[in-house]
One Martini backbone bead per residue (centre of mass of N, CA, C, O) as a GRO file, in nm:
protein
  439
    1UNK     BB    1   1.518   1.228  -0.935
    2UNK     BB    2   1.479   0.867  -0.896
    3UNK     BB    3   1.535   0.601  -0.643
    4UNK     BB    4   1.426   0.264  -0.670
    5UNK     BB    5   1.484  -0.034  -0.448
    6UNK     BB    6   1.350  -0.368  -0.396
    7UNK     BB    7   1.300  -0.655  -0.182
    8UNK     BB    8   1.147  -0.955  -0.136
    9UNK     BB    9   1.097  -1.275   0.114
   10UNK     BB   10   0.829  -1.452   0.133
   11UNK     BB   11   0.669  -1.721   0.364
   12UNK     BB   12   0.372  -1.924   0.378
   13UNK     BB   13   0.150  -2.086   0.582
   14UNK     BB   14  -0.142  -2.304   0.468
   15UNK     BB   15  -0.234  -2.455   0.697
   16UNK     BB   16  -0.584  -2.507   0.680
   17UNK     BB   17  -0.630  -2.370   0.394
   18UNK     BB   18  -0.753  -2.209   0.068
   19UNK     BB   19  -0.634  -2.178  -0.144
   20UNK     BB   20  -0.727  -1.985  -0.446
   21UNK     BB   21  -0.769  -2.235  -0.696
   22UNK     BB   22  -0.877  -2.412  -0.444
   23UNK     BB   23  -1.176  -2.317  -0.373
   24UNK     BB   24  -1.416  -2.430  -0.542
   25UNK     BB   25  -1.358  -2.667  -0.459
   26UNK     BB   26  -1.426  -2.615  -0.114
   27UNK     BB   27  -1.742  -2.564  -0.175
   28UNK     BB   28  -1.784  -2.901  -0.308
   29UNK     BB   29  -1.772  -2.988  -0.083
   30UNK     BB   30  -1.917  -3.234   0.183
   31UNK     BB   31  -1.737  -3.097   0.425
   32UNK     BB   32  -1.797  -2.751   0.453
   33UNK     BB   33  -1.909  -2.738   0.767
   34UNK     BB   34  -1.627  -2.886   0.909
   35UNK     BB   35  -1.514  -2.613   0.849
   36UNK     BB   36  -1.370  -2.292   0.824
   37UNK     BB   37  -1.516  -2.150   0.571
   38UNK     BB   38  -1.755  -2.010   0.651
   39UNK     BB   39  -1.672  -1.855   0.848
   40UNK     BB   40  -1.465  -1.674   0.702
   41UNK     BB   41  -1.669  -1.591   0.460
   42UNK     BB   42  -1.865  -1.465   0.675
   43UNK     BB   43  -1.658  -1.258   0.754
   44UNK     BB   44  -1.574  -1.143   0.492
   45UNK     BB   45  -1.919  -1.049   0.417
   46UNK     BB   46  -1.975  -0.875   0.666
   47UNK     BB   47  -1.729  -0.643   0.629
   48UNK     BB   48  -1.783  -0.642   0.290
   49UNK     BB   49  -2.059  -0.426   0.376
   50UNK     BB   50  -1.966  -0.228   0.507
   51UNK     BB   51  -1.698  -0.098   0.340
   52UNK     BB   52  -1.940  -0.052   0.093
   53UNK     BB   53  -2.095   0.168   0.241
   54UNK     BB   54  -1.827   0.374   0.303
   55UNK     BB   55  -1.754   0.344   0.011
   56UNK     BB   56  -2.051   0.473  -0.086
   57UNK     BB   57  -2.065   0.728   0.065
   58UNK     BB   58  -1.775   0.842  -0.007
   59UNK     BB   59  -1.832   0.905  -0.252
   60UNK     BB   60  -2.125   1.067  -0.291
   61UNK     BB   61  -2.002   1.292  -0.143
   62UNK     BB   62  -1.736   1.368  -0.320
   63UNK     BB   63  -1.887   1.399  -0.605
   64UNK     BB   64  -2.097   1.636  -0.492
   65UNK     BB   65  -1.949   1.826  -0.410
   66UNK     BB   66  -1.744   1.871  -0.597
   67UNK     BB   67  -1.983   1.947  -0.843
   68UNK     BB   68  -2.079   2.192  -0.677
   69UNK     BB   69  -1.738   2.297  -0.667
   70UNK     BB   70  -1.656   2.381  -0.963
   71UNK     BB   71  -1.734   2.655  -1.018
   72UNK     BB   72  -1.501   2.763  -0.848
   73UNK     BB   73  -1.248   2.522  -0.826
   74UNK     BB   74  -1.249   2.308  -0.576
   75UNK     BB   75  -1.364   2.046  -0.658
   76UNK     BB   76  -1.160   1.935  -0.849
   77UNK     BB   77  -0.983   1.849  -0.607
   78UNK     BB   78  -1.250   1.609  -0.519
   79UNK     BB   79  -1.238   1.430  -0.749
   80UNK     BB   80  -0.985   1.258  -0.705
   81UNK     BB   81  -1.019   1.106  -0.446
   82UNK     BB   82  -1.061   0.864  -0.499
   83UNK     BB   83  -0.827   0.753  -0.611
   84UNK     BB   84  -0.648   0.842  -0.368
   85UNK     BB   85  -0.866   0.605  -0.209
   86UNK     BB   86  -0.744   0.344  -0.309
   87UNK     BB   87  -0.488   0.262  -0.232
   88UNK     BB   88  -0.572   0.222   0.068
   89UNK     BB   89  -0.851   0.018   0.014
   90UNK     BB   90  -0.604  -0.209  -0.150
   91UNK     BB   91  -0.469  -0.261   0.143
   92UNK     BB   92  -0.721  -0.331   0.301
   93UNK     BB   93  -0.811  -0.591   0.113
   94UNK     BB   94  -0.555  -0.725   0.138
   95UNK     BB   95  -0.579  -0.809   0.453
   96UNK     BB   96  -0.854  -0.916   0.429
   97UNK     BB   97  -0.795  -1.208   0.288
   98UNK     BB   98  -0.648  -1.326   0.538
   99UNK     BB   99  -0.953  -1.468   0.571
  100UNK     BB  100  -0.929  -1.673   0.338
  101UNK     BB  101  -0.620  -1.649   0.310
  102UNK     BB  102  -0.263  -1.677   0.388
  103UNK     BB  103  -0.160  -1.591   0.111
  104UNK     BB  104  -0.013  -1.344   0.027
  105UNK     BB  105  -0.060  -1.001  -0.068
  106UNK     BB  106   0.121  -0.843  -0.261
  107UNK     BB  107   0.228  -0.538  -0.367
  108UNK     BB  108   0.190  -0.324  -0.721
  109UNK     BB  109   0.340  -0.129  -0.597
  110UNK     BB  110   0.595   0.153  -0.612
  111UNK     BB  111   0.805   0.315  -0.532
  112UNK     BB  112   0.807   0.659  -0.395
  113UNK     BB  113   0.854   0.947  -0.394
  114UNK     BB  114   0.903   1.214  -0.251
  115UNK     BB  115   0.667   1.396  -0.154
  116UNK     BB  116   0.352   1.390  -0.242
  117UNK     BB  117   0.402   1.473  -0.552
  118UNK     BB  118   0.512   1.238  -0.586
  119UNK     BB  119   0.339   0.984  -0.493
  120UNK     BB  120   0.132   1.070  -0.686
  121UNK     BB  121   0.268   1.046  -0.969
  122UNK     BB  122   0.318   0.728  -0.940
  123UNK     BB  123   0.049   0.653  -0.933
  124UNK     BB  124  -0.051   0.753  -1.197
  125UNK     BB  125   0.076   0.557  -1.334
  126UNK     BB  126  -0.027   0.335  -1.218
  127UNK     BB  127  -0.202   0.087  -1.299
  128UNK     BB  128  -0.267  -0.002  -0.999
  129UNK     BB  129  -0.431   0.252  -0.958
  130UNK     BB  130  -0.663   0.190  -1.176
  131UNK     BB  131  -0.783  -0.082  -1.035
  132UNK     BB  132  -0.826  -0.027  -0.749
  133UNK     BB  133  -1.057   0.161  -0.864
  134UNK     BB  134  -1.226  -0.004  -0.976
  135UNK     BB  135  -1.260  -0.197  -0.692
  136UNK     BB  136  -1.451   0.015  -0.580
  137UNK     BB  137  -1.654   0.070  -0.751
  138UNK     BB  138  -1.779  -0.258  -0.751
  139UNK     BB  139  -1.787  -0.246  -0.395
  140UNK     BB  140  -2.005  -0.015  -0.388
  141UNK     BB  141  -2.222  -0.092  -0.648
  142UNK     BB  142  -2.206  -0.481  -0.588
  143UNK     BB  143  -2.057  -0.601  -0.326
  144UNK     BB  144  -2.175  -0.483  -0.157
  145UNK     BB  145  -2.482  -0.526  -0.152
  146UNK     BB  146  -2.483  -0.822  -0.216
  147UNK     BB  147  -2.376  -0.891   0.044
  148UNK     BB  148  -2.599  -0.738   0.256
  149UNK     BB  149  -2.819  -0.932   0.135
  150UNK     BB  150  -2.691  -1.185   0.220
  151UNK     BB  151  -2.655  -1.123   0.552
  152UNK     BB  152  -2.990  -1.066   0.590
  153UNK     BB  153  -3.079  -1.354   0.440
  154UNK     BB  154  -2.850  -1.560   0.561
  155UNK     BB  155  -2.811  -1.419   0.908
  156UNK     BB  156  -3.075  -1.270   1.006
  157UNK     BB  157  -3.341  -1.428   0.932
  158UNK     BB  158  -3.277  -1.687   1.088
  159UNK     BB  159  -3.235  -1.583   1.356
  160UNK     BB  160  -3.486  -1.443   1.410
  161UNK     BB  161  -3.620  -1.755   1.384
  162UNK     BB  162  -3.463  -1.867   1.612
  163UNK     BB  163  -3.632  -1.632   1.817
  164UNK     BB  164  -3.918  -1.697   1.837
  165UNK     BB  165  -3.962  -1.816   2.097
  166UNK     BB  166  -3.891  -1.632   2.278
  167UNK     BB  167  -4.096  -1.391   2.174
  168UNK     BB  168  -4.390  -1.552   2.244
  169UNK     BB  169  -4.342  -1.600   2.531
  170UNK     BB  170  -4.324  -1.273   2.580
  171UNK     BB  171  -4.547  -1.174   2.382
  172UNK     BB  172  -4.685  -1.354   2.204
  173UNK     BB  173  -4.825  -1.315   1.920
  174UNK     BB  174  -4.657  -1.309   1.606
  175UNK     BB  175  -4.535  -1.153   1.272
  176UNK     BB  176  -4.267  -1.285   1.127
  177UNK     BB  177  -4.192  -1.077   0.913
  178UNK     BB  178  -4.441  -0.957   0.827
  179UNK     BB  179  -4.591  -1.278   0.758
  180UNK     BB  180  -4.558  -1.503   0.955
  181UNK     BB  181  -4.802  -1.613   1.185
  182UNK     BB  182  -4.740  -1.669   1.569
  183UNK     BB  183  -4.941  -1.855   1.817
  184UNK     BB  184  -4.742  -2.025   1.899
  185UNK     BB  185  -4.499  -2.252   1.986
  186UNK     BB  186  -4.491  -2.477   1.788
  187UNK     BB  187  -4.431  -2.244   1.566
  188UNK     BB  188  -4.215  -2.110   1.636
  189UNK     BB  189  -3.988  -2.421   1.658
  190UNK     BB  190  -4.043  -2.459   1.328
  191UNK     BB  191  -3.906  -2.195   1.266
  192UNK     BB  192  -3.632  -2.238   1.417
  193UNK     BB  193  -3.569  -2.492   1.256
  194UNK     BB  194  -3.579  -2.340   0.961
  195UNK     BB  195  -3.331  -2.136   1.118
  196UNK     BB  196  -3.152  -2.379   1.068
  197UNK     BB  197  -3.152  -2.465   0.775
  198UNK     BB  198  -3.093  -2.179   0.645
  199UNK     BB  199  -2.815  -2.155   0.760
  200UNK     BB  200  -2.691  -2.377   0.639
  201UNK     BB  201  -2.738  -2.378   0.350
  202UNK     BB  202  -2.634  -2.061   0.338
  203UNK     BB  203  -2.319  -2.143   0.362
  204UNK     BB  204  -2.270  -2.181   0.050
  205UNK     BB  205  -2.353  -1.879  -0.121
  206UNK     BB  206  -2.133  -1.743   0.101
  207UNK     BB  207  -1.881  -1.904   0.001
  208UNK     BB  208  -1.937  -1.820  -0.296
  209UNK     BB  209  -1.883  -1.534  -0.258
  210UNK     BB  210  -1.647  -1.475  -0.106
  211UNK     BB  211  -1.449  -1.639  -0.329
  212UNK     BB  212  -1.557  -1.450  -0.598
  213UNK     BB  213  -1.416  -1.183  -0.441
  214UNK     BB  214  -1.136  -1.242  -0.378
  215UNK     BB  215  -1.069  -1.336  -0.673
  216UNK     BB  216  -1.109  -1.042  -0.769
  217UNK     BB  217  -0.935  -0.895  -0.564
  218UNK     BB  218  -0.651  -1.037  -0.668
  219UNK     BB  219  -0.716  -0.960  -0.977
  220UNK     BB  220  -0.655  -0.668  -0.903
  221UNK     BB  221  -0.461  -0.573  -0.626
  222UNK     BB  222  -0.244  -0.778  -0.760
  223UNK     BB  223   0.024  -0.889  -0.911
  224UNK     BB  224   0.129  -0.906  -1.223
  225UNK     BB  225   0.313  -1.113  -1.405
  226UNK     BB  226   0.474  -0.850  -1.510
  227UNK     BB  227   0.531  -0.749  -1.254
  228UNK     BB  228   0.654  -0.998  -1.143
  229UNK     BB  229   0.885  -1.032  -1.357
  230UNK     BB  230   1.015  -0.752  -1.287
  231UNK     BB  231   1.068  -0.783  -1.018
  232UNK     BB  232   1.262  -1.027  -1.034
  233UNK     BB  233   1.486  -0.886  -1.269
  234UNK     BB  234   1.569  -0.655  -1.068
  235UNK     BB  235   1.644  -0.852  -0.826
  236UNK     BB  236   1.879  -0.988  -0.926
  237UNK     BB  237   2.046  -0.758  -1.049
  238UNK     BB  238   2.074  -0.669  -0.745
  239UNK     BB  239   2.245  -0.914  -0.687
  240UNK     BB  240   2.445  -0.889  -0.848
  241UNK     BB  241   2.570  -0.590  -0.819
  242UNK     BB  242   2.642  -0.702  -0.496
  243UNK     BB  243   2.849  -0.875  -0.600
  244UNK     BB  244   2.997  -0.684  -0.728
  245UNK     BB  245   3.051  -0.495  -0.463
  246UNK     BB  246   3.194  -0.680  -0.287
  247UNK     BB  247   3.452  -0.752  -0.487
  248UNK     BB  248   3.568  -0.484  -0.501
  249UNK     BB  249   3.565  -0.436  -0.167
  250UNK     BB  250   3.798  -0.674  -0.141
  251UNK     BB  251   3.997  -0.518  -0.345
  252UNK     BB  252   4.046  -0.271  -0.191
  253UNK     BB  253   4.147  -0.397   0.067
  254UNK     BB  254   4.406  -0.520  -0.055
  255UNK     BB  255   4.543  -0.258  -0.190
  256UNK     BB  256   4.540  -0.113   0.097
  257UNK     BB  257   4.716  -0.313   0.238
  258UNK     BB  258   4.921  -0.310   0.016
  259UNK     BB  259   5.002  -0.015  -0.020
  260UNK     BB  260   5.003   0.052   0.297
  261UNK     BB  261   5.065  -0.094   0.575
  262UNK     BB  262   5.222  -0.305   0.473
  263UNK     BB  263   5.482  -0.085   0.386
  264UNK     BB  264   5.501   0.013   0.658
  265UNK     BB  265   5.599  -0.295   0.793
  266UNK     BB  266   5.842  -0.299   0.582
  267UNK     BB  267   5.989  -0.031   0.710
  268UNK     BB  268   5.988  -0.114   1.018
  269UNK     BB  269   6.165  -0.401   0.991
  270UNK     BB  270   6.391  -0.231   0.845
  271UNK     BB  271   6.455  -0.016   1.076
  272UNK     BB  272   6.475  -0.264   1.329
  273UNK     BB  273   6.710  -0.379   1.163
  274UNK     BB  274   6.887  -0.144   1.174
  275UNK     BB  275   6.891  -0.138   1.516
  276UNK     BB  276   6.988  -0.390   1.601
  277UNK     BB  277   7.322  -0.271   1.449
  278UNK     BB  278   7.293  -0.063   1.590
  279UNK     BB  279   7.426   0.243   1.791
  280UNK     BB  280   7.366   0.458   1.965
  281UNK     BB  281   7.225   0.710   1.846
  282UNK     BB  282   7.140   0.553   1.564
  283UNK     BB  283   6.962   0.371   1.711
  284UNK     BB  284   6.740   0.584   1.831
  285UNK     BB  285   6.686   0.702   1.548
  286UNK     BB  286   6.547   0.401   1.458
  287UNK     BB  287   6.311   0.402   1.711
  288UNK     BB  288   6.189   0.646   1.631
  289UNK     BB  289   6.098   0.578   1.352
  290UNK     BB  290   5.959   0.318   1.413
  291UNK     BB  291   5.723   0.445   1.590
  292UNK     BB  292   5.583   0.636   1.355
  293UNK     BB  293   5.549   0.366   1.151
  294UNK     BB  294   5.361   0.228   1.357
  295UNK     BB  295   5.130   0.419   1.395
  296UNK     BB  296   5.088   0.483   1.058
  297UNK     BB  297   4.999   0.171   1.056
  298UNK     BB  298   4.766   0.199   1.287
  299UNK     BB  299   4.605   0.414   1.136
  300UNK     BB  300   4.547   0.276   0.848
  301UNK     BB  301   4.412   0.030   0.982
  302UNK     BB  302   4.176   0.221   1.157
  303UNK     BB  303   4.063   0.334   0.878
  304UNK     BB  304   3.992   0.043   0.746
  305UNK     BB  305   3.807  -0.062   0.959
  306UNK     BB  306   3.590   0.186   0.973
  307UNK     BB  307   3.520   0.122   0.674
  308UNK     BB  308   3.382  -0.201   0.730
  309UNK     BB  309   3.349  -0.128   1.064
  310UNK     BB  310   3.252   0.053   1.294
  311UNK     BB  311   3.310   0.072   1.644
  312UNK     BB  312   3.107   0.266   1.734
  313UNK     BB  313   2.877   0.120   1.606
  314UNK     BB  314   2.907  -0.149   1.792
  315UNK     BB  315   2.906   0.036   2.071
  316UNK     BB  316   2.688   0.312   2.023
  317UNK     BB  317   2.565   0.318   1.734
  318UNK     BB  318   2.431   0.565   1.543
  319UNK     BB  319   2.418   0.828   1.641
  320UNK     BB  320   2.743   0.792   1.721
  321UNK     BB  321   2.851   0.760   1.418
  322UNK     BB  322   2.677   1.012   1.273
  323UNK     BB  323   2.851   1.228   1.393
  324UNK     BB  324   3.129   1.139   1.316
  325UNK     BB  325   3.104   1.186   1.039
  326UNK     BB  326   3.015   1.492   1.068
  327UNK     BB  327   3.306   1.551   1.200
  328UNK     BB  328   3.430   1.517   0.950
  329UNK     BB  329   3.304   1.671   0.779
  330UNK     BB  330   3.360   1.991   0.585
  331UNK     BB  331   3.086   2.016   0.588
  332UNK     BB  332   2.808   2.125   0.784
  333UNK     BB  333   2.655   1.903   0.991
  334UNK     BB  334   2.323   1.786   1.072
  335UNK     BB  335   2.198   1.617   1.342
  336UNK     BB  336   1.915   1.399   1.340
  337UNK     BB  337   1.904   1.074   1.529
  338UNK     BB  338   1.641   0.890   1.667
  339UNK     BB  339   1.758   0.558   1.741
  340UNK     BB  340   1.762   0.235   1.848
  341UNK     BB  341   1.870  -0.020   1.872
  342UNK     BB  342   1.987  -0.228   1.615
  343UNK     BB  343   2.027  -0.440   1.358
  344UNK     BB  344   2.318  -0.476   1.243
  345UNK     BB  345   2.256  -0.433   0.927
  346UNK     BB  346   2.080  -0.204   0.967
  347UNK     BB  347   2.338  -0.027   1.090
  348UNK     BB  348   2.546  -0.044   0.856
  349UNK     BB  349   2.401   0.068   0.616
  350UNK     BB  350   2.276   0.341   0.729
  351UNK     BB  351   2.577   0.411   0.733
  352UNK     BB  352   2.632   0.431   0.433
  353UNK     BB  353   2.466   0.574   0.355
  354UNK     BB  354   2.576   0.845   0.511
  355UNK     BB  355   2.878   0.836   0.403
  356UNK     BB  356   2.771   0.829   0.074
  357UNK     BB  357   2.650   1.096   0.122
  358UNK     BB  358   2.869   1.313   0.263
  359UNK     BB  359   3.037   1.262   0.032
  360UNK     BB  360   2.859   1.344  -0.212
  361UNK     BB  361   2.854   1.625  -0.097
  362UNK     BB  362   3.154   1.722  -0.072
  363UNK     BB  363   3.248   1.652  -0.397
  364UNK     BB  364   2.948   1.741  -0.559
  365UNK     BB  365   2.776   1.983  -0.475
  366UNK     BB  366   2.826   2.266  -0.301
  367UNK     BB  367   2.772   2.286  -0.033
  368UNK     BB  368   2.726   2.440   0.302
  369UNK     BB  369   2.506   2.242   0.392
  370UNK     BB  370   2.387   1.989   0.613
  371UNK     BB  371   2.130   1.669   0.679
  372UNK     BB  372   2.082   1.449   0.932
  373UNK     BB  373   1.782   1.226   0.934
  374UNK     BB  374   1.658   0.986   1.176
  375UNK     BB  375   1.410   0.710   1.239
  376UNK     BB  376   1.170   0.539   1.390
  377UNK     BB  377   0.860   0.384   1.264
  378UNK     BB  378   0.803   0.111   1.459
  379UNK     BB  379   0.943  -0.070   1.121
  380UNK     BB  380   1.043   0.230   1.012
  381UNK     BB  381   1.348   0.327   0.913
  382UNK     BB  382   1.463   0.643   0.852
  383UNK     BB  383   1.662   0.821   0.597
  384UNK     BB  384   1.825   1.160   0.576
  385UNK     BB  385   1.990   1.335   0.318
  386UNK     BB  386   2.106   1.681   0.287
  387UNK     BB  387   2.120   1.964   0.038
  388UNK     BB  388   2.205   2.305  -0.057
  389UNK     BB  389   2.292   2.249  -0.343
  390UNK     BB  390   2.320   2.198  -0.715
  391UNK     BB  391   2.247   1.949  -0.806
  392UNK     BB  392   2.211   1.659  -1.035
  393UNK     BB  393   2.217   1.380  -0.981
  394UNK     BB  394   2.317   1.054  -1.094
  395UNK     BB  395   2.301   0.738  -1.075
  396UNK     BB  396   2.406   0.688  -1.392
  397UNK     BB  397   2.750   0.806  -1.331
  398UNK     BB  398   2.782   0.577  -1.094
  399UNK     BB  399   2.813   0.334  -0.849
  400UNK     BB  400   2.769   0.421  -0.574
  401UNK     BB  401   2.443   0.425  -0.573
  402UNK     BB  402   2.407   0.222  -0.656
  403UNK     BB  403   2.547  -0.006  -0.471
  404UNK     BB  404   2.365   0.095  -0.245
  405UNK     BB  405   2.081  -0.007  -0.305
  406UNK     BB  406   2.149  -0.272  -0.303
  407UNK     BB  407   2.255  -0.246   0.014
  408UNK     BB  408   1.942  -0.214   0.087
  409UNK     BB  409   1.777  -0.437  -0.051
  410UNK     BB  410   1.926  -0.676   0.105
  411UNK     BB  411   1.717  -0.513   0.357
  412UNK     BB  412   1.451  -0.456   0.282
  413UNK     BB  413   1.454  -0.179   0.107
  414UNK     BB  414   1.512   0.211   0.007
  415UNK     BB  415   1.601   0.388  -0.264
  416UNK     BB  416   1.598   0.760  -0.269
  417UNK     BB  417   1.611   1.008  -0.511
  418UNK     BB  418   1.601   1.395  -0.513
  419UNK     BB  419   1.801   1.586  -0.764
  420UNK     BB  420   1.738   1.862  -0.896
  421UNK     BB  421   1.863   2.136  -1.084
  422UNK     BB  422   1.962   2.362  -0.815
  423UNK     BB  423   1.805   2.201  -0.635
  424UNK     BB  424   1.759   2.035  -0.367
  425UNK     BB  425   1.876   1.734  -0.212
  426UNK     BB  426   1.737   1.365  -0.146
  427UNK     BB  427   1.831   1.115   0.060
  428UNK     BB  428   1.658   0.783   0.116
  429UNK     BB  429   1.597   0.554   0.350
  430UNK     BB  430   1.432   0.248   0.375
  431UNK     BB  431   1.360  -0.009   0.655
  432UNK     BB  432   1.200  -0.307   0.784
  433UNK     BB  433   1.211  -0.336   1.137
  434UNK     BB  434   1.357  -0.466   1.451
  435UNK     BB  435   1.423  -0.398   1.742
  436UNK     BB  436   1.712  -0.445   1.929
  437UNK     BB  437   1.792  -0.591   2.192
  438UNK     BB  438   1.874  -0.611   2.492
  439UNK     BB  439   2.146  -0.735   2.670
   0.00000   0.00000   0.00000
């Protein structure tokens, strides 16, 4: 079973670009050659030129290959292959609108369960993975295209016009583009002329083009209104969540405080007062129990305070933090997480998924072994508990892993829990950070 949650919250400054919806408002200006979108709008229809050779080179490949290998059955997953080459190819044309508008494209997939065949699942139940394949299709065999003629007509034959005079000077009469013979430079300089005004004029068309390009690559690639409510509700949902867990756990420590420390420092303070009036042996004998009482008040104390916020952690860091938790732990525990100081909240997160994760490993598992891995690559920090205990972990039979993802998703990340009836358990969390500086 899967668990997966996470929040997002970015905002993007727009100075100086062009809404997605007041696109076509900014194509019938009449100074959009005085701005900044022509050129953008090139860049854009330049870029999907290529794109749509490459991924139309790459389907004909890979369906005639399928095709051919069908009768073996080897081909059957190379038919496959395009769908799963859309999700990546949605990833990279969302990066790329942002060179018609700075307004961010956020992704429409669902956070995906671990291991190929998990992300594979997930992704194949997702509109928005079929979404995806149609813009693959329509980029291959009609923008793709239909761009190529645009920057071929709009940007390369008015280019050649404008170096007629250099190519006559050097060669001689020339007949340009294969029809139109220059026999002087002054027809050379009337075509230079001609291929400088016809630059101008194609940037409108250029415009219109990389403009319903874009608009159309944002409603296939972007999230839907459904989707985008879906997700707000339950960001919502999850941040109600953590403040109703942070409410238990600062009543857990209210009721810690009341029931064990202060208990002990008032039966310190009435052992000290009976040592102030008593005198010989049973004084020292009340002196001595007094320091028992407060050892065991400083350890209770010190035993609280490591569950708030662990000294290790915020003094060596992550990785030996994570040890200590697995030298608690009964289950005999692997360590391997190789990760540099971060940022106080991704490593405090980090630290109670490990908590929690070896918690329910000792309590609920049943498990012999259990194995604690940490990477950060890039800007993500991914953690990992295992254990080949007997799985069947259910997220809705208790609070603790809700609570845990609700305090990953509050740091912009993710929690994903597999563990199918028989084991073995793989708690995943993932957060997107940068390594925090050295002091």
């Amino acid at each position: 079973m899967g668990l997966a949650v996470f929040g997002r919250a970015r905002t993007a400054s727009r100075v100086g670009r062009v809404r997605p919806n007041g696109s076509w408002q900014a194509v019938a200006r009449k100074d959009l050659l005085a701005t900044s979108l022509p050129w953008r709008a090139l860049a854009y229809v330049v870029t999907g030129a290529v794109v749509g050779v490459v991924v139309l080179a790459s389907l004909v490949a890979s369906l005639t290959t399928g095709a051919l290998f069908t009768v073996f059955l080897v081909g059957v997953p190379l038919l496959a292959v395009p769908v799963v080459a859309a999700v990546p190819l949605g990833a990279l044309e969302r990066r790329r609108l942002r060179i018609m508008d700075a307004e961010p494209a956020p992704s429409p997939h669902r956070p995906a369960r671990p291991g190929p065949r998990g992300w594979l699942g997930t992704r194949l139940r997702e509109q928005a993975t079929w979404r995806a394949l149609a813009y693959t299709g329509l980029l291959a065999v009609v923008l793709g295209p239909v761009e190529l003629i645009a920057v071929t007509y709009g940007l390369l034959m008015p280019l050649v016009m404008i170096c007629a005079p250099i190519s006559v000077a050097e060669a001689g009469p020339i007949v340009l583009l294969k029809f139109w013979p220059l026999d002087s430079l002054t027809e050379a300089f009337a075509a230079a002329f001609l291929g400088v005004a016809v630059l101008l004029l194609a940037a409108y068309p250029i415009t219109a083009l990389a403009t319903a390009h874009a608009l159309l690559a944002r409603l296939l690639l972007t999230s839907t209104k459904a989707e985008s409510g879906e997700r707000l509700a339950e960001l919502t949902r999850s941040r109600s969540r953590l403040v109703e867990a942070f409410e238990v756990e600062r009543r857990r420590i209210e009721r810690d405080l009341h029931d064990g420390a202060q208990q002990r420092l008032v039966a310190l303070t009435m052992t000290l007062g009976l040592a102030k009036v008593s005198r010989g042996e049973e004084a020292a004998e009340l002196v001595a129990r007094a320091h028992e009482e407060a050892k065991l008040a400083l350890a209770e104390i010190r035993d609280l305070i490591r569950g708030i916020h662990p000294r290790i952690l915020a003094d060596r860091g992550l990785p030996a933090a994570v040890a200590e938790l697995a030298d608690r732990s009964p289950v005999p525990v692997e360590v391997d997480v190789d990760v540099p100081r971060l940022p106080e909240p991704v490593e405090s997160v980090a630290y109670f998924v490990v908590s929690e994760g070896l918690t329910n490993v000792a309590k609920h598992s049943g498990a012999e072994r259990a194995r604690v891995r940490g990477r950060l690559d890039g800007r993500l920090l991914t953690v990992e508990i295992r254990d080949d205990g007997v799985g069947g972990a259910d997220v809705t039979a208790g609070t603790g892993l809700a609570g845990l993802a609700d305090r990953v998703s509050a740091v912009e990340g993710r929690l994903m829990l597999s563990s199918p009836p028989g084991g073995p358990t793989l708690l995943r969390a993932e957060i997107e950070c940068l390594p925090a500086l050295p002091p």
